[in-house]
C-alpha positions as CSV (number, residue, x, y, z in Angstrom):
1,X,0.0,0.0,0.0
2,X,1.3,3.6,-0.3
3,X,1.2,6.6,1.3
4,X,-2.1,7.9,3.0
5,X,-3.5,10.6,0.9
6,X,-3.4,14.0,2.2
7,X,-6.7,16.0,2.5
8,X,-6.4,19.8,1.6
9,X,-5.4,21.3,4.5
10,X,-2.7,18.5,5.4
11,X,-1.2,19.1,2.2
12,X,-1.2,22.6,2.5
13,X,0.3,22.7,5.6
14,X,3.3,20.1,4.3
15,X,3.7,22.0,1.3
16,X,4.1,25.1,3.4
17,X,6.4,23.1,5.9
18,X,8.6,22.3,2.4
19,X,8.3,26.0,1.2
20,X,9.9,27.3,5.1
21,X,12.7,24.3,4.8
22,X,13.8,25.2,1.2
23,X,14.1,28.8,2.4
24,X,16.1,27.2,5.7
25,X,18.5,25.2,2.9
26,X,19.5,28.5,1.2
27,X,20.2,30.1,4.8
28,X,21.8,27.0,6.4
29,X,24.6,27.2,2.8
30,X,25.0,30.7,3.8
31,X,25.6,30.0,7.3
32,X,28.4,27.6,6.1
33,X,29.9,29.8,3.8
34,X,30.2,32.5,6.1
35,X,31.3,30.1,9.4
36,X,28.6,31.3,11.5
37,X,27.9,27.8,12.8
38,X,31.2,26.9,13.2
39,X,31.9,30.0,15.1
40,X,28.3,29.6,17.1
41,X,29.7,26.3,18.1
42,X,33.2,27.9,19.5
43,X,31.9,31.4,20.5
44,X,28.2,30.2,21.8
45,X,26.2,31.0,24.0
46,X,27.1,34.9,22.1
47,X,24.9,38.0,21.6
48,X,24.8,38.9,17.9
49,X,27.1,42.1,18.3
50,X,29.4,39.9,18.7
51,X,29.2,37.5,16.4
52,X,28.6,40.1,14.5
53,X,32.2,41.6,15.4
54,X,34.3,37.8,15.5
55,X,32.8,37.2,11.8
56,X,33.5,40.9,10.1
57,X,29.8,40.2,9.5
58,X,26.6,42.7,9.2
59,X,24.4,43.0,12.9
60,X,21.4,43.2,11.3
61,X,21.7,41.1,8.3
62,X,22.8,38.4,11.4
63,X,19.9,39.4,13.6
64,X,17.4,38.2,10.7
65,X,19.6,35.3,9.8
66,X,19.6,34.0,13.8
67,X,16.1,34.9,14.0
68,X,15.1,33.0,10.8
69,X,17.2,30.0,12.3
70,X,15.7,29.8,15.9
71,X,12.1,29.6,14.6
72,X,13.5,26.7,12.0
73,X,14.9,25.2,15.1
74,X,18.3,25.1,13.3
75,X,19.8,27.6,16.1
76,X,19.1,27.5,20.0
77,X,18.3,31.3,21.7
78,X,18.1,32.2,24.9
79,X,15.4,35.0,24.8
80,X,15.9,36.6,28.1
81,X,19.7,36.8,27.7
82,X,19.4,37.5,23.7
83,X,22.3,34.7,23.4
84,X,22.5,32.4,20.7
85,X,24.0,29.1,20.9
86,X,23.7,25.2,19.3
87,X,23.0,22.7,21.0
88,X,25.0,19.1,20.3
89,X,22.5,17.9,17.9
90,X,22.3,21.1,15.6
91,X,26.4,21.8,15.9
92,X,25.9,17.9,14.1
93,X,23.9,18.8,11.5
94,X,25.2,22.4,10.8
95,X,29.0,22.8,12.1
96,X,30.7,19.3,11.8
97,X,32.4,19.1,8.6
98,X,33.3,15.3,7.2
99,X,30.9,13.6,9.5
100,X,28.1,11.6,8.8
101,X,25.5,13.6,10.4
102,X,26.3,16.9,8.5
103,X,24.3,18.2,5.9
104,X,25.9,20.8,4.4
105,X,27.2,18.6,1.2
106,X,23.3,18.3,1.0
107,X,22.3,21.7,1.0
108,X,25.3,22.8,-1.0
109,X,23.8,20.3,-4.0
110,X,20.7,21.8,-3.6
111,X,21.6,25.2,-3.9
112,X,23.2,24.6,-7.0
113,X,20.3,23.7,-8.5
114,X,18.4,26.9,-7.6
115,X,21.6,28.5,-8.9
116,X,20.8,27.2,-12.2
117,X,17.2,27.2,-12.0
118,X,16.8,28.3,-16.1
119,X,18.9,25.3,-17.1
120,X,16.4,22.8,-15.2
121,X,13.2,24.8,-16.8
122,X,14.8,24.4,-20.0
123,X,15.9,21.1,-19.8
124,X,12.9,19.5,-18.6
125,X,10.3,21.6,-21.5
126,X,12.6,20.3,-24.2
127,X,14.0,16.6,-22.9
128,X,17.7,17.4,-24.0
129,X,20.0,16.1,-22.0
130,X,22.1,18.2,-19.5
131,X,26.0,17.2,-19.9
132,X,27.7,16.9,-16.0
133,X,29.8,19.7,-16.8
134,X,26.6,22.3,-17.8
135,X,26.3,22.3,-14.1
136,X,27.2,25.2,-11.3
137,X,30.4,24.2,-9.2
138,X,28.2,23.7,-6.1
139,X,27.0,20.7,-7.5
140,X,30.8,19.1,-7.8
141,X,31.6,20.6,-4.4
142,X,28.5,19.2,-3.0
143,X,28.4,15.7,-4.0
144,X,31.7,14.7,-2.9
145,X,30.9,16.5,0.9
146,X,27.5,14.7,1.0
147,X,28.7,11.0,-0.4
148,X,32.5,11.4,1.4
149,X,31.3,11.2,4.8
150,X,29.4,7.8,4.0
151,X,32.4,6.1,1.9
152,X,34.5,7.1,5.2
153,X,32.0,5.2,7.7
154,X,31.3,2.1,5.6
155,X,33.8,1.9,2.7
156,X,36.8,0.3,4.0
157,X,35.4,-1.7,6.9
158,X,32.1,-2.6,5.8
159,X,31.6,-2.6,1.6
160,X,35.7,-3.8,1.2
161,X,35.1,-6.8,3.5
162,X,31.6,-8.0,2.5
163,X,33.4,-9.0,-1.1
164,X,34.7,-12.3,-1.0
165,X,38.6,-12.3,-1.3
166,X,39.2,-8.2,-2.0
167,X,40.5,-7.5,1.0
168,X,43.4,-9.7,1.3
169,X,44.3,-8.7,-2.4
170,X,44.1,-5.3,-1.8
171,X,46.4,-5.5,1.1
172,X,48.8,-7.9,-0.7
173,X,49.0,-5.5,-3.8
174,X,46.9,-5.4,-7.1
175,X,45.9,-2.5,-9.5
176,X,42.2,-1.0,-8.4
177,X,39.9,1.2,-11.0
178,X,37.7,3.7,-9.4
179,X,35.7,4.7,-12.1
180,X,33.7,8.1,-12.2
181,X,35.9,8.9,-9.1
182,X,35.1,12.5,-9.3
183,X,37.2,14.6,-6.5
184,X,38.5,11.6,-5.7
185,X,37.6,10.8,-2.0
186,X,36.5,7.5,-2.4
187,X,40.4,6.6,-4.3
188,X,42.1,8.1,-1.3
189,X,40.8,6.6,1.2
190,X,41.5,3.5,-0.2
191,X,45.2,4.0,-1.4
192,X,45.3,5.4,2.2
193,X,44.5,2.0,3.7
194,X,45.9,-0.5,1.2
195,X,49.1,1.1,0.2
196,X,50.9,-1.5,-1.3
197,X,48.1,-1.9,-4.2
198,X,48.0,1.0,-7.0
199,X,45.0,2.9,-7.9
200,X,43.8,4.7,-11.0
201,X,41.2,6.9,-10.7
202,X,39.1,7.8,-13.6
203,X,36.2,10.3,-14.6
204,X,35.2,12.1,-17.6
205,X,35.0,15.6,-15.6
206,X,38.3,17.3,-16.2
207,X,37.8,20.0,-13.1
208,X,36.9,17.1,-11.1
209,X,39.9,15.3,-11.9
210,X,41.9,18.7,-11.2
211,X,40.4,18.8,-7.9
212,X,41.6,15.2,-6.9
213,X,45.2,15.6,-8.4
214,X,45.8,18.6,-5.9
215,X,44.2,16.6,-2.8
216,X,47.2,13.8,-3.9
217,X,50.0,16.7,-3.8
218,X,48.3,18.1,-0.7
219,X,48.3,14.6,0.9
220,X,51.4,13.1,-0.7
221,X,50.0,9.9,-2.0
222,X,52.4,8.5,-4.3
223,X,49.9,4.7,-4.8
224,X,47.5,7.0,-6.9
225,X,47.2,8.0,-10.1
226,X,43.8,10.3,-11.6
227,X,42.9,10.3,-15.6
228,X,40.4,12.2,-17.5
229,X,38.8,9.3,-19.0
230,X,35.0,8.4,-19.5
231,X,34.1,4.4,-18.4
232,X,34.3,3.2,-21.8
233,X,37.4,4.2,-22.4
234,X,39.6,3.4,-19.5
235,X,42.9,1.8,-20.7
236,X,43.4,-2.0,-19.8
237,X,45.5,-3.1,-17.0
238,X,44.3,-5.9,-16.0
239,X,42.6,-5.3,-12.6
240,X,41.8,-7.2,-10.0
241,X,39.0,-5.1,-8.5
242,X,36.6,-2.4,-10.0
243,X,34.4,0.0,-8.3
244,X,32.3,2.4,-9.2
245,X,30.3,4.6,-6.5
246,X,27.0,6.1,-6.6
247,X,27.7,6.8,-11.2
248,X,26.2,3.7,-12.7
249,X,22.6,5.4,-12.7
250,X,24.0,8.2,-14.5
251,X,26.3,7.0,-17.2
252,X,24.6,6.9,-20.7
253,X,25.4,3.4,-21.5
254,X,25.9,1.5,-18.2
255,X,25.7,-1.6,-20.5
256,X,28.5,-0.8,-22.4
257,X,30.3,1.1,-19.6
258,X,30.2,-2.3,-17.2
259,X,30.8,-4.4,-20.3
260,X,34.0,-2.4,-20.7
261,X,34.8,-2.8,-17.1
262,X,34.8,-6.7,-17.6
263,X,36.8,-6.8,-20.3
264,X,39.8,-4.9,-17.9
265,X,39.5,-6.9,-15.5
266,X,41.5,-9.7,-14.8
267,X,39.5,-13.4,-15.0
268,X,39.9,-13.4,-11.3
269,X,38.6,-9.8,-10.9
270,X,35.7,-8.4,-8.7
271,X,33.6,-5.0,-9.7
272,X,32.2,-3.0,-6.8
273,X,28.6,-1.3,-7.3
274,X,27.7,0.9,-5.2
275,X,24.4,2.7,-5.3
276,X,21.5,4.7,-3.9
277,X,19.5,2.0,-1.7
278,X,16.5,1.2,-3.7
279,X,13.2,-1.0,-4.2
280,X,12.1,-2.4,-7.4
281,X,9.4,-0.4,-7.5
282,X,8.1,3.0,-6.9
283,X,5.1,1.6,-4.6
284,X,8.0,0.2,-2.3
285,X,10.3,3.4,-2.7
286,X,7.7,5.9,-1.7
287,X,6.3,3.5,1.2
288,X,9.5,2.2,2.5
289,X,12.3,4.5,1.6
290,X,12.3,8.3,3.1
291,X,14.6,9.6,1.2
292,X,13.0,8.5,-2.1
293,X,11.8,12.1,-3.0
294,X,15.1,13.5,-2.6
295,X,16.3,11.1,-4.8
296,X,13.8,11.0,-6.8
297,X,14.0,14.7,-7.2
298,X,17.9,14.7,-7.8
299,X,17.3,12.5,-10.3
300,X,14.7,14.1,-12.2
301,X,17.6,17.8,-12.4
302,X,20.6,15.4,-12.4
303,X,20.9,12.4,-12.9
304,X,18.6,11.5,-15.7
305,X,19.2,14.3,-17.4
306,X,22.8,13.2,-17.2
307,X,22.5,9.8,-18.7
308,X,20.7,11.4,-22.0
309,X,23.0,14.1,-22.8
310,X,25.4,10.5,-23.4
311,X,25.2,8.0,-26.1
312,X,22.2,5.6,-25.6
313,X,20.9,7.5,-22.8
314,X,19.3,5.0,-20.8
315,X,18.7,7.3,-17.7
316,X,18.3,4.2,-15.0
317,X,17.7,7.3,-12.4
318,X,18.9,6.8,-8.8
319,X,16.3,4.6,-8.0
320,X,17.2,2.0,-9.9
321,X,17.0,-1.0,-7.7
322,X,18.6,-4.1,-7.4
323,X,16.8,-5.7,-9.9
324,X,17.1,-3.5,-12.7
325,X,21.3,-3.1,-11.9
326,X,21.8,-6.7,-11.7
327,X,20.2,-6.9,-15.2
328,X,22.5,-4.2,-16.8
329,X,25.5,-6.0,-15.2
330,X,24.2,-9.5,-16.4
331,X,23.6,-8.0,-20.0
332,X,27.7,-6.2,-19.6
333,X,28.7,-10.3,-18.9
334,X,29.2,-10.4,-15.4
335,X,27.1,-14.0,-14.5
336,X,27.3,-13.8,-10.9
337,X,25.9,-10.5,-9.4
338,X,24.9,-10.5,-5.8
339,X,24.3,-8.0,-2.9
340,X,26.7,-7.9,-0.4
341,X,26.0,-5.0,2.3
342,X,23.0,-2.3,2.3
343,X,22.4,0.7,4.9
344,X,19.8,3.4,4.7
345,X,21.9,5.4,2.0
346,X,23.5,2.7,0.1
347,X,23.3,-0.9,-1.1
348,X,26.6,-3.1,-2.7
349,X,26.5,-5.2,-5.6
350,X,29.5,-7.3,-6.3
351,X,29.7,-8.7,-10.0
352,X,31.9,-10.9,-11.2
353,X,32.5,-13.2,-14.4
């Protein structure tokens, strides 16, 4: 069964409690651009004078800003005192950088689609597709701070070990393809922990392959090497494990993408799926799933639009499901798919020949 439906005023009132939070996204981006949560975290409890002052910011521009955030429940006030503070839950959400319970990757990605609001119009009236790169920076900038935190909690000691054998190859040495790597978190953090295997990073973005070459000089990772390369194209060197993370969906030919993947790897080698958790159906998605209209909605400004600006264009959409995967990786020649791990945010399909 689905959802219950809403009578008039319910939905009204949800629609209005949607219109108030996309107003609190733009504000909470702000406040992260401009440090205020990280400096109510330090400073707090602090009248906004001060703040004001430690910031270089404007008092009253602040004042509305706080205000706006107290009656979202985003920032703590006490009203006698005129103090502002956070409390341990909403410095979480709002001032912790690189853990999993910030959200400011999220917001970030979601400004950038207001940024470029024309584009979407456009897009959506005339059914072209929308090339990765027609996008606003925020969108790079926020994917890899919303996904990075997640590949941190679960990649290496949850996704790595659920495949059967990748771990003990990875930490005896063999040559890993992270494809669609983008600022190349999810590379790192493996060369990091495996650093007698060698990794080649690949993704059709050339500023996102910028971006990860100077986290390698900042971070001086010598196991690691980034190419501009699309999936279909990535040169063979006989690998003995291939991942892609969260970029199946949006590749134009994920059939001939994967297909190309099996062909590099070695007869002994394991490819890594990993993608948004997902029913089969919509019915389950929308009953079972809560954060199916988010995705749902990314998809609909990203990610489908990605996969038809490409060649074939079959826009899978982030809600693919395990079903509908396991068929494109069947169809690429991989005859043993299974899932091997699956949280709220993501699920792990390992394919082999």
């Amino acid at each position: 069964m689905g959802e219950r439906k809403l009578n008039l005023e319910e939905l009204s009132a949800k629609v209005g409690g949607d219109a108030k939070g996309a107003l609190g996204v733009l504000l909470a981006y702000i406040g992260d651009q401009t440090g205020i949560y990280r400096a109510l975290e330090k400073l707090g409890p602090v009248g906004c004078e001060s703040l004001a002052k430690n910031l270089d910011l404007n008092e009253r521009y602040l004042l509305e800003f706080l205000s706006a955030n107290v009656a979202n429940g985003y920032v703590t006030c006490d009203f006698e005192k005129n103090l502002f503070s956070l409390t341990e839950e909403q410095a979480a959400v709002f001032a912790h950088e690189g853990e999993l319970t910030c959200m400011q990757g999220f917001f970030q990605s979601i400004v950038s689609q207001y940024a470029t609001h024309e584009d979407a119009v456009d897009v959506f009236r005339t059914g072209r597709g929308r090339p990765w790169n027609e996008h606003h920076p925020c969108c790079f900038s926020g994917t890899d701070r919303f996904f990075r935190p997640g590949y941190e909690a679960h990649l290496l000691d949850v996704w790595i070990p659920s495949l059967k054998g990748i771990q003990e190859k990875l930490n005896e040495g063999v040559k890993v393809a992270d494809i669609g790597c983008g600022h190349g978190s999810s590379t790192i953090m493996m060369a990091k922990r495996f650093p007698t295997s060698r990794f080649f990073g690949f993704d059709f973005h050339a500023p996102s392959i910028e971006s990860a070459r100077k986290k390698l000089v900042e971070e001086k990772i010598k196991n690691v090497e980034f190419l501009v390369s699309s999936a279909k194209e990535i040169p063979d060197k006989e690998y003995e494990f291939a991942c892609i993370f969260d970029a199946l969906h949006d590749m134009g030919d994920p059939v001939g993408a994967s297909k190309r993947i099996r062909d590099v790897l070695s007869d002994t080698g394991t490819f890594m799926v990993v993608e948004p958790t997902a029913a089969d159906t919509l019915e389950d998605n929308v009953s079972n799933n809560p954060m199916s209209a988010a995705l749902y909605s990314f998809s609909t400004l990203v990610c489908v639009p990605t996969s038809r600006s490409q060649e074939v264009g079959l826009a899978l959409g982030a809600q693919a499901g395990e079903k509908r995967l396991s068929k494109v990786l069947k169809e690429a020649g991989f005859s043993e798919v299974r899932k091997t791990s699956e949280n709220a945010a993501n699920m792990v399909l390992e394919a082999r020949a």
